[in-house]
N, C-alpha and C positions, 0 to 999 in steps of 0.2 A: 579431427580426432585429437584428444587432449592427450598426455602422456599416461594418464591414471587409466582412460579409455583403453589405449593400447596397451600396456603392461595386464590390465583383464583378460582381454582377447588374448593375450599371447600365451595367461596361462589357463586360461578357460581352455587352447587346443592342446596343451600339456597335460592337464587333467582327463581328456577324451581320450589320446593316444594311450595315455597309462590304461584309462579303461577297457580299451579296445583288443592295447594287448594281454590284457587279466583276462579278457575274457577269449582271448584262443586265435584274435586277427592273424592271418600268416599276411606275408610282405611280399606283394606282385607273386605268384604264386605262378602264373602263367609266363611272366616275361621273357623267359626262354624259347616259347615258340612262338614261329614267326608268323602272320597271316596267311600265306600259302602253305603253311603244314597242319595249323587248323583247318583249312578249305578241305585239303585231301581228306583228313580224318574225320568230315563230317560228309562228304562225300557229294559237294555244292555241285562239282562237276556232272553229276547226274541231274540236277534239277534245271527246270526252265531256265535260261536266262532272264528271262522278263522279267518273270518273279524273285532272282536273285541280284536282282539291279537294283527293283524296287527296296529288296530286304535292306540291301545295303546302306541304300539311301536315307534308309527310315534309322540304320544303325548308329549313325551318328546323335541320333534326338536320343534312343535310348539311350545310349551312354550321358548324354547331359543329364536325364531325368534321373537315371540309375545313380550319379554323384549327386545329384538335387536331393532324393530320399536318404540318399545316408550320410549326406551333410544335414539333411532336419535332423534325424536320428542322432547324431552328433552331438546336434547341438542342444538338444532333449537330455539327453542320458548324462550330457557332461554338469549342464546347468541343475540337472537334479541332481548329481552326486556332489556336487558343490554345495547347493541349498539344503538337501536332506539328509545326505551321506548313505552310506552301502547300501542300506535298504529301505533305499526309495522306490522300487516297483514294488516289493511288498506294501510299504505303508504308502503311498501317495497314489496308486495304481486302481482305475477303479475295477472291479470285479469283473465286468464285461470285457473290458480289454485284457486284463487278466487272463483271462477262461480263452479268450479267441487264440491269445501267443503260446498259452499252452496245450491246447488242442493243437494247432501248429507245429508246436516243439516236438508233441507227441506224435505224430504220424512221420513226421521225420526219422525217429527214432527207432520208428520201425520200418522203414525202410531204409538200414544203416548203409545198402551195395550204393548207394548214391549221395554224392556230396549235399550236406547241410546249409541250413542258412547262416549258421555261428550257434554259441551256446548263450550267448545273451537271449532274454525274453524281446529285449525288443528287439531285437533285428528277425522278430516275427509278428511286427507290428505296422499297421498300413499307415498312410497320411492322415485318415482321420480318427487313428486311434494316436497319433499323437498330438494331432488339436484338442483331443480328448485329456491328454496330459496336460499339456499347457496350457486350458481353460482351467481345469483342476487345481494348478498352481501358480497361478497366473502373478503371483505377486513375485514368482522369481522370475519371469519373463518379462514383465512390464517395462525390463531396461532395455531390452533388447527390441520389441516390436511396440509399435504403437497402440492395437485392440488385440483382442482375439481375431474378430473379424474381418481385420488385414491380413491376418496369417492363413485365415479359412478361405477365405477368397483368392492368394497365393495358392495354396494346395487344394483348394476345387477346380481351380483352370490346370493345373499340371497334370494331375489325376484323369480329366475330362483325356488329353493324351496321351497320357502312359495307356491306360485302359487301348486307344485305340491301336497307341504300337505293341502293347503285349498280345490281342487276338489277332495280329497279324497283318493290321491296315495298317493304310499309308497316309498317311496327312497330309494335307496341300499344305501350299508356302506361308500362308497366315497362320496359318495353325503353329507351324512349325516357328514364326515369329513372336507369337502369342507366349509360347512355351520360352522363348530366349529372352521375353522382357519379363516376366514373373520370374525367372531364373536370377536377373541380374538384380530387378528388388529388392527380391530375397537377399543377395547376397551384401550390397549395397546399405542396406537397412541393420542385415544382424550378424555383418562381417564372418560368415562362414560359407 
């Protein structure tokens, strides 16, 4: 990596952090309690074992894929506020993706007794509404990934597992492999 390379990247996560926090990020939010004080106040101790060994197991891939999707988003939101400025979901955003984050936004909003996804639109935006972006504006990515269709091919295999650990399955060991080598491409490729 050249110096001009790294001096971008370093302010390409400057520009994201500023974003993140305009737009309401609180900082570890949870850090004060410890895994055994969540376990009680969700009340693991009553549920099977079996199925809370498995959950556990499965907890560490979400947590990979959870910082996967919002280091895309990251990296989405920063690279278009740098190419198109404040209002790049309005002007670069297409209408579908639009309409899906704010229907999202909207039913949030009315259920306010429960914590939110954030106030930005896209942190109510999936993986393939933001291939959707970065096809869109593809010439401010083009430094970052090789095609689109290395980025889509990354985020249809991660997706293929989040999907199965969000309803609640378990993934065998290749899977769970599968998911740590598109993680490290990813990251390898477009330094986020």
């Amino acid at each position: 990596m050249d110096i001009g390379t790294l001096y971008e990247f370093v302010y390409r996560g400057q520009l994201a952090d500023e974003a993140l926090d305009t737009a309401g990020r609180s900082k570890f939010a949870h850090a004060d309690e410890s895994e055994a004080e969540m376990a009680e106040r969700l009340s693991i101790g009553v549920l099977d074992d079996e199925l809370v060994s498995r959950a556990r197991y499965m907890s560490t891939v979400y947590a990979a894929i959870a910082a996967f999707e919002n280091s895309a988003r990251t990296l989405v939101s920063s690279t278009m506020l740098e190419g198109k400025g404040d209002a790049w979901w309005e002007d670069c955003v297409s209408e579908k993706v639009k309409k899906r984050a704010a229907d999202r936004l909207a039913d949030d909003a009315k259920n306010r007794f429960h914590s939110q996804r954030g106030d930005a639109p896209i942190n109510y935006s999936d993986l393939h509404d933001l291939l959707n972006i970065i096809r869109a504006n593809w010439e401010l990515f083009e430094p970052f990934m090789p095609t689109p269709e290395w980025a889509a091919s990354i985020f249809e295999a991660v997706e293929r597992s989040r999907n199965v650990i969000m309803h609640s399955g378990t993934l065998g060991r290749e899977d769970v492999a599968r998911v740590g080598i598109h993680i490290r491409d990813w990251v390898t490729q477009v330094g986020a």
